[in-house]
Structures are given as structure tokens and as C-alpha cells.
N, C-alpha and C positions, 0 to 999 in steps of 0.2 A: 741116163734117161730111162724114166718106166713103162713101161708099156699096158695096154690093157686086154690084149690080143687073147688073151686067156680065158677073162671072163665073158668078154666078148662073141670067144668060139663056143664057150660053155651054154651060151644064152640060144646058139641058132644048133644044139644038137653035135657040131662037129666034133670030131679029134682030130689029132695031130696030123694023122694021115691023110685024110677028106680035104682039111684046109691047105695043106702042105699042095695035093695034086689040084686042087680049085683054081688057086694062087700061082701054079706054074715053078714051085720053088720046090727042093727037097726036103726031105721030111726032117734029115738030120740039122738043116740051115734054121727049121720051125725053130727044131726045141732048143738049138742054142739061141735064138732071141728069145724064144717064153723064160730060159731060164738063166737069160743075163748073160752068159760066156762071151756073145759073138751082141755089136749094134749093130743093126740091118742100114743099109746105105736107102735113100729116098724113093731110088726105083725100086724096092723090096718091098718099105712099107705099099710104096701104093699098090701091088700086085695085092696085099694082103687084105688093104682097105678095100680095093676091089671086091676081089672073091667073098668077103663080109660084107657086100654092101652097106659099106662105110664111108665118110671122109679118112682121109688119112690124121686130121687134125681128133678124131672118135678116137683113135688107138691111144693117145697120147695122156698120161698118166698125170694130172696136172696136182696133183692130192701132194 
């Protein structure tokens, strides 16, 4: 599954580290979902759609 969490962060100024501490999660847990290693479990994404003010269904890569 793809994510959009990238362009996303890109569009509101963040990095890894801002989103990472926003969000409540480590920074190391970001970059393995931005860069596919690791799928984040439901309650991850939503800390993330959070901290984005997002839905969690906005992360979701549907392309």
C-alpha cells in the first residue's frame, strides 16, 4: 500500500522530525513508512493524519 504522507508533509513545510514529534511516533518509524520498509498499523496512520490535519483515508495512495 502507498502512501501520500510525503507529499503531504511537503505541502504544510514539515520534515521528518516535526511530523515524527507532532504525531507522537519516532522519527526512525516515519522514515520507514515514507520509504516502504515498515506498513504502519491503523492507530499510526491516524496519529499521522492527525498531526496533518488530515483524514487518514488523505494519506492513502489510491493512483
Amino acid at each position: 500500500m502507498r502512501f501520500k504522507i510525503i507529499e503531504i508533509r511537503e505541502k504544510q513545510n514539515l520534515n521528518q522530525t516535526n511530523l515524527a514529534k507532532k504525531a507522537g511516533i519516532s522519527n526512525g518509524t516515519l522514515c520507514d513508512i515514507e520509504s516502504y520498509r515498515k506498513s504502519p498499523n491503523i492507530k499510526t496512520l491516524e496519529k499521522i493524519a492527525k498531526a496533518l490535519e488530515v483524514k487518514v483515508r488523505d494519506l492513502l495512495d489510491e493512483d
